[in-house]
C-alpha positions in Angstrom: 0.0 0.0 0.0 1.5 3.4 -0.9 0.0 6.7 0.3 1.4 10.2 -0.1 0.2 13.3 1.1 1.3 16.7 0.5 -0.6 20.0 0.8 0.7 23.4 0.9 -0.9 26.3 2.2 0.0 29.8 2.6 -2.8 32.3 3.7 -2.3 36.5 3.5 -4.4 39.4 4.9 -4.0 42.8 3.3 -5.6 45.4 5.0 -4.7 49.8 3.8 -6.3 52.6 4.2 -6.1 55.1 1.2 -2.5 56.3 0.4 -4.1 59.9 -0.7 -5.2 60.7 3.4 -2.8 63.8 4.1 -3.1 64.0 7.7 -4.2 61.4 10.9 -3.8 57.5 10.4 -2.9 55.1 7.6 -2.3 51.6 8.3 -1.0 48.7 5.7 -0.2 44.8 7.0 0.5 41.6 5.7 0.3 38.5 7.7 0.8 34.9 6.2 1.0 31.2 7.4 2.6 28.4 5.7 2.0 25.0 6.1 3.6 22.0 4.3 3.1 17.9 5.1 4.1 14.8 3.3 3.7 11.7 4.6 4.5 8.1 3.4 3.5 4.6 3.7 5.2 1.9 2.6 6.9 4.2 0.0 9.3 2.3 -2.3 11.3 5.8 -3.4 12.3 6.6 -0.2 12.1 9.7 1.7 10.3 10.4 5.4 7.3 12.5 6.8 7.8 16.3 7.3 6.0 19.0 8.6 7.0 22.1 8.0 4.9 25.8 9.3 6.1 29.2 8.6 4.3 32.7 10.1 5.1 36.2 9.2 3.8 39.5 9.5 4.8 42.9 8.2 2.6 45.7 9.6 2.9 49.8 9.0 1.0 52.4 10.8 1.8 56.0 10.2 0.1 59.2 11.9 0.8 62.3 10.3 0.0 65.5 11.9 1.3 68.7 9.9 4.4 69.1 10.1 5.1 65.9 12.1 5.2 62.5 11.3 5.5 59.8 13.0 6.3 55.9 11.7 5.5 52.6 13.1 6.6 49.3 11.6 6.5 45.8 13.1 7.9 42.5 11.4 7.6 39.1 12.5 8.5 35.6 11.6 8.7 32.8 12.7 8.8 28.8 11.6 9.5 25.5 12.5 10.2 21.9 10.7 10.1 18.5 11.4 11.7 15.4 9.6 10.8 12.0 10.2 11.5 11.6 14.2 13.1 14.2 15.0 11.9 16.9 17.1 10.7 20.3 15.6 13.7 22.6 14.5 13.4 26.4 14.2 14.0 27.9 10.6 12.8 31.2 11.4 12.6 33.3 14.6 12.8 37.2 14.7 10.6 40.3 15.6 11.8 43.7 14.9 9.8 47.0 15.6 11.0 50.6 15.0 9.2 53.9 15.1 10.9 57.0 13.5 9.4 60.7 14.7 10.3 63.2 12.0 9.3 67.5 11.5 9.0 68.7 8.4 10.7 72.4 8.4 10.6 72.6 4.5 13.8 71.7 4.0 15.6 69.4 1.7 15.8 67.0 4.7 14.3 67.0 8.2 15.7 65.7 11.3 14.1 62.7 13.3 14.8 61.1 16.3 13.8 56.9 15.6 14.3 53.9 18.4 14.5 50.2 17.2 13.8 46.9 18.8 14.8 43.1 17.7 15.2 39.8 19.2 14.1 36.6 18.7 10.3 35.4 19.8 11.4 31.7 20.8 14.5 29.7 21.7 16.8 29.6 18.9 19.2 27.0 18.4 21.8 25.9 16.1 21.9 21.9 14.5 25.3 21.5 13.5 27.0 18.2 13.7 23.4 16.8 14.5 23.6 18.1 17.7 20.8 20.8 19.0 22.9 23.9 21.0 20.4 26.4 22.3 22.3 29.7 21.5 19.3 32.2 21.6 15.9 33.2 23.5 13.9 35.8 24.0 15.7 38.9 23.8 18.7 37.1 25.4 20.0 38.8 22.7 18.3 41.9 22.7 19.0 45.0 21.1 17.6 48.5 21.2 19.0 51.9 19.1 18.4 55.2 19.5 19.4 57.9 17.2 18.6 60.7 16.3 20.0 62.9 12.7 18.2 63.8 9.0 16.0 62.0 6.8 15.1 62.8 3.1 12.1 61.3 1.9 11.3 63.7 -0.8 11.5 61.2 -3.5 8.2 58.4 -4.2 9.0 55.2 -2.8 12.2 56.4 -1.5 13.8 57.8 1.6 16.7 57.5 3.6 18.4 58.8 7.1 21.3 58.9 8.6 22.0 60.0 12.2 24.3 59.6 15.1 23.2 56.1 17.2 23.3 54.6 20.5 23.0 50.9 20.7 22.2 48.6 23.7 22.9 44.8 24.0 20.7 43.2 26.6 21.7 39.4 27.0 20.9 36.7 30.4 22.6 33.6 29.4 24.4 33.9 26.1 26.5 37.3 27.0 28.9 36.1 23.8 27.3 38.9 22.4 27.6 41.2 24.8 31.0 40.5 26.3 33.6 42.9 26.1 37.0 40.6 25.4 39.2 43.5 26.8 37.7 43.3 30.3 38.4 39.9 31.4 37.6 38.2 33.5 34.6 40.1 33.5 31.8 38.7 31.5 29.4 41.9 30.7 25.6 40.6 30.1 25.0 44.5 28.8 26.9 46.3 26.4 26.0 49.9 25.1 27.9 51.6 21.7 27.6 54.8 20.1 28.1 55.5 16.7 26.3 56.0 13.1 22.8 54.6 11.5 22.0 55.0 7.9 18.9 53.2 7.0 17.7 53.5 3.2 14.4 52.3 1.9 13.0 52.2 -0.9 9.9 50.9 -3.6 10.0 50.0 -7.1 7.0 49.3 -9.5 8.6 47.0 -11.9 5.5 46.1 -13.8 2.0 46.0 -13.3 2.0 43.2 -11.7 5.6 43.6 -9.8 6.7 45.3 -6.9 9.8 45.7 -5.4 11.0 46.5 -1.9 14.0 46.9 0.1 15.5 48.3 3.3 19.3 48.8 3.6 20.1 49.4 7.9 24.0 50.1 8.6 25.3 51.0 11.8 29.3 51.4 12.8 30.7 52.4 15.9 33.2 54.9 16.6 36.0 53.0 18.0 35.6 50.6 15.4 34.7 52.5 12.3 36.1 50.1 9.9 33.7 47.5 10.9 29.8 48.0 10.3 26.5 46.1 11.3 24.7 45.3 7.8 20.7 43.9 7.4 19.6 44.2 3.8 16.0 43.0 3.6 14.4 42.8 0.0 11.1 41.5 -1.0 10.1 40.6 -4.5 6.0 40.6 -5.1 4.8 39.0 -8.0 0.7 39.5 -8.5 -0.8 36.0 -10.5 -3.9 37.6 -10.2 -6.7 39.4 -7.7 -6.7 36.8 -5.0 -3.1 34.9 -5.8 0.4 36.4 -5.6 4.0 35.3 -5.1 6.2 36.6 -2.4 10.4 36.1 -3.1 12.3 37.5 0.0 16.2 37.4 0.9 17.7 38.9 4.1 21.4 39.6 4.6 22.9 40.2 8.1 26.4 40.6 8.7 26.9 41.3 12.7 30.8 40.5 14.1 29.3 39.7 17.2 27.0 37.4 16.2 28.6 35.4 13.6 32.3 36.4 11.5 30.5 35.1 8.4 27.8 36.7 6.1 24.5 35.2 7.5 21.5 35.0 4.6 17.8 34.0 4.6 15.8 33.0 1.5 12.4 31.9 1.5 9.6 31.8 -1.5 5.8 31.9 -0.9 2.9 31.4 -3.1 -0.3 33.1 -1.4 -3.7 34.2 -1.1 -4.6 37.6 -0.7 -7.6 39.0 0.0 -8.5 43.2 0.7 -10.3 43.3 3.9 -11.0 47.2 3.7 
């Protein structure tokens, strides 16, 4: 007897307001779960039973209140697999927030003052050498910027800043990425830099039917300015039609602290999208 399953299943909710309100709220999100399964009976190929769940969520709320303006945005994801007998393994795991507060004086740029949050929602681990090392939880790490410069968003679909920055590293157990090396034996389990943000974003129609966005965050410190933080986040949309679209996203993270390698995330979604007002 052979039996294979496999569905997949990837559900979005769109909700906007109109783009054309001048003043008071607008409000845009995207949230999406994916679900994949195949199971096998008696399955002369080979193979074994997975299970595999992804969640994400992108939401945007801006208030704008001549001449200010103020910038919300909240990203989540996180996912989880499982092959054969093996236990559930985590493929995805962050949440990162940011609100930016900017005056327009009717200049070619206006200055802002922005803070940031990210961490991970659950335990995070790494499965090297098919052994599970817990090496993250819940922000243990955590980090949180300040800063405070200019920001030009004169430009559709475009804008960028760039301002002085203060960064905080909250960690409990893993303080790897908090420790300063210089201070041993001391292991610090809260570290706090100052330095320079730039974070560019920007919005491309590239058809009718395809839209492209990224967001480029550097930050470097000032006793190290030869060495920056990078997260390069770019989604590719592809609209199939009025309920169906495709979703193509890579994220690139270089952070010394965390890893001394180029760290990248790539994951592809076909979904369902559907207007709720």
């Amino acid at each position: 007897m052979k039996k294979v399953l496999f569905f997949f299943i990837f559900l979005s909710f769109i909700f906007a307001q109109d783009e054309t309100v001048t003043e008071g709220w607008k409000s845009s999100g995207v949230a999406g779960i994916n679900l994949s399964q195949i199971a096998l009976s008696n399955w002369s190929q080979g193979g074994q039973n997975s299970l595999a769940f992804n969640i994400t969520g992108n939401f945007n709320f801006t208030y704008i209140s001549n001449p200010w303006k103020l910038d919300n945005t909240l990203k989540i994801a996180i996912g989880k697999t499982k092959l054969g007998s093996e236990n559930f393994k985590t493929t995805d795991n962050e949440i990162f927030q940011e609100t930016v507060l900017s005056r327009d004086f009717g200049w070619c740029v206006n200055p802002y003052v922005g803070n940031s949050i990210r961490t991970v929602i659950a335990n995070g681990y790494s499965y090297e050498n098919n052994q599970s090392t817990k090496i993250a939880a819940f922000f243990d790490p955590g980090y949180v910027t300040q800063s405070f410069g200019f920001t030009y968003d004169k430009l559709k679909g475009f804008k960028t800043r760039l301002g002085i920055a203060f960064q905080e590293t909250f960690t409990n157990k893993f303080r790897n990425y908090s420790d300063d090396p210089e201070t041993t034996p001391e292991i610090e389990r809260f570290k706090f830099e100052t330095g320079m943000e730039s974070v560019t974003e920007g919005q491309v129609t590239l058809d009718d039917n395809l839209l492209f966005d990224t967001q480029l965050r550097l930050f470097t410190r000032f006793d190290q300015i030869d060495v920056w933080d990078v997260r390069w986040d770019n989604t590719l949309t592809a609209k199939v039609n009025n309920y169906i679209n495709v979703n193509f996203n890579v994220l690139v993270i270089y952070e010394k602290s965390q890893s001394p390698k180029t760290q990248l995330k790539e994951a592809l979604q076909l979904g369902i999208t559907y207007t709720l007002f």
